[in-house]
C-alpha positions as CSV (number, residue, x, y, z in Angstrom):
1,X,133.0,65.6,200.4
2,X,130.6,68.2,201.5
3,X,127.1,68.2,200.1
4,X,127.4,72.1,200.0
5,X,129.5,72.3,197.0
6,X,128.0,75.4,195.9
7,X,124.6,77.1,195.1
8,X,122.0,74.9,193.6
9,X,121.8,75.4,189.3
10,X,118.5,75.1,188.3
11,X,119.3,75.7,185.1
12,X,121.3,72.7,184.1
13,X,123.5,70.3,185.4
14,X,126.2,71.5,187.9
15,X,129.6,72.1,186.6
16,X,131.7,69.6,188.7
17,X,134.8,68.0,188.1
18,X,133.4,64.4,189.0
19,X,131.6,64.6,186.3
20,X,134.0,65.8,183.5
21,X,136.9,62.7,184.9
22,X,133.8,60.5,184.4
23,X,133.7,61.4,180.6
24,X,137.3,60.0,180.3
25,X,137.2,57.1,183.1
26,X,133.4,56.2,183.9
27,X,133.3,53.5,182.5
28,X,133.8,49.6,183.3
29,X,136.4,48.7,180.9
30,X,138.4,51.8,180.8
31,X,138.6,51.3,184.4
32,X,139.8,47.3,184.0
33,X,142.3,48.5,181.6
34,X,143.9,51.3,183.7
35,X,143.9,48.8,186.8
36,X,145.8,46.2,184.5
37,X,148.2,48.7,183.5
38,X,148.7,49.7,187.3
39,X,149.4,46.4,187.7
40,X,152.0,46.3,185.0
41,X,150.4,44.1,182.1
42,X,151.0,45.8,178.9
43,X,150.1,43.7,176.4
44,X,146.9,43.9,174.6
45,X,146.2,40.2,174.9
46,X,146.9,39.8,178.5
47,X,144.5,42.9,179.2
48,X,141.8,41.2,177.4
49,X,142.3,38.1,179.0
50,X,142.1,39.6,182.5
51,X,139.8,41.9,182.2
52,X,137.5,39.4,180.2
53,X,136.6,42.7,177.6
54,X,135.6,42.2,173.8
55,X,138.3,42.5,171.4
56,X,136.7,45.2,169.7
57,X,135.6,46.9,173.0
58,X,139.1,46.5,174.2
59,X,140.3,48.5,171.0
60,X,138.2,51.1,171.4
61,X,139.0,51.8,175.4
62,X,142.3,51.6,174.1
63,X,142.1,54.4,171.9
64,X,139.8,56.8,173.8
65,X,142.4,56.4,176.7
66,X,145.7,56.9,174.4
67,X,143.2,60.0,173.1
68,X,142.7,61.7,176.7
69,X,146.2,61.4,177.3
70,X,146.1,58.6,180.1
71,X,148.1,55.7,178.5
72,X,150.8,55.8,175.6
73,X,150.9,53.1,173.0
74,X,154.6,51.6,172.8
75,X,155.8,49.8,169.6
76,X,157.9,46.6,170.8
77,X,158.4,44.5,167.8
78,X,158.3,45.7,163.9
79,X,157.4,42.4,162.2
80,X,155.1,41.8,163.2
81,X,153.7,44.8,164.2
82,X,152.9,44.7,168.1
83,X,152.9,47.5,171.0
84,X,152.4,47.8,174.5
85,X,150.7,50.4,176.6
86,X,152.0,52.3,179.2
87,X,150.3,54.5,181.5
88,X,151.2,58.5,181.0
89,X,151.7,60.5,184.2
90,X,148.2,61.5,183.9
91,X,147.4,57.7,184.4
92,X,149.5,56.9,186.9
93,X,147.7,60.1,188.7
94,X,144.3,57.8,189.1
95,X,146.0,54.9,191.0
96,X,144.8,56.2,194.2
97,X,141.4,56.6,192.8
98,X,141.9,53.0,191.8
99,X,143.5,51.7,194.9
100,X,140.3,53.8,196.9
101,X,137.6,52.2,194.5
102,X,138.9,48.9,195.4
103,X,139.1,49.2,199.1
104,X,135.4,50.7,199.3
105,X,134.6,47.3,196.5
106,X,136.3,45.0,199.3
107,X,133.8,46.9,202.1
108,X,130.5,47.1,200.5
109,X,130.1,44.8,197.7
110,X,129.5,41.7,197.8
111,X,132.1,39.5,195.1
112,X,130.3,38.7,191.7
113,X,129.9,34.8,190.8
């Protein structure tokens, strides 16, 4: 990407599409949860487990993603109430964003713990 992306704004922040994805997705658990679902876990107990996110902070990613239109929420049994999530074309369209954040992870980060 060049750094010449267009004149300079001095009057505010520059209008850039990096920035407007990273209202949806910039953020450590929404990312978790759309790798998980790349991955093909669906329930909401699985993605907490492997993601290691809050309950409550899981929820709310949840939501904010089903909001933007990334994943779909998928009833799969009636009593009791339970559902699944499934990622919408739109999030299946960030799995090479995902699959490039890991790679460049693997290269220059050293692993946590």
């Amino acid at each position: 990407m060049s750094q010449d992306s267009g004149p300079t704004n001095l009057g505010g922040p520059r209008v850039c599409p990096i920035a407007d994805a990273l209202t949806v997705v910039g953020e450590r658990w929404s990312l978790l949860v759309l790798r998980e679902l790349d991955f093909g876990v669906h329930r909401f107990s699985d993605i907490q487990v492997n993601t290691g996110a809050p309950r409550e902070t899981l929820a709310l990613r949840l939501k904010r993603l089903e909001d933007a239109g990334l994943i779909e929420r998928r009833q799969y049994s009636a009593r009791p109430p339970r559902a699944e999530y499934h990622l919408t074309e739109s999030g299946r369209d960030i799995a090479p964003v995902l699959a490039a954040l890991r790679r460049w992870g693997e290269r220059h980060v050293a692993p946590v713990g």
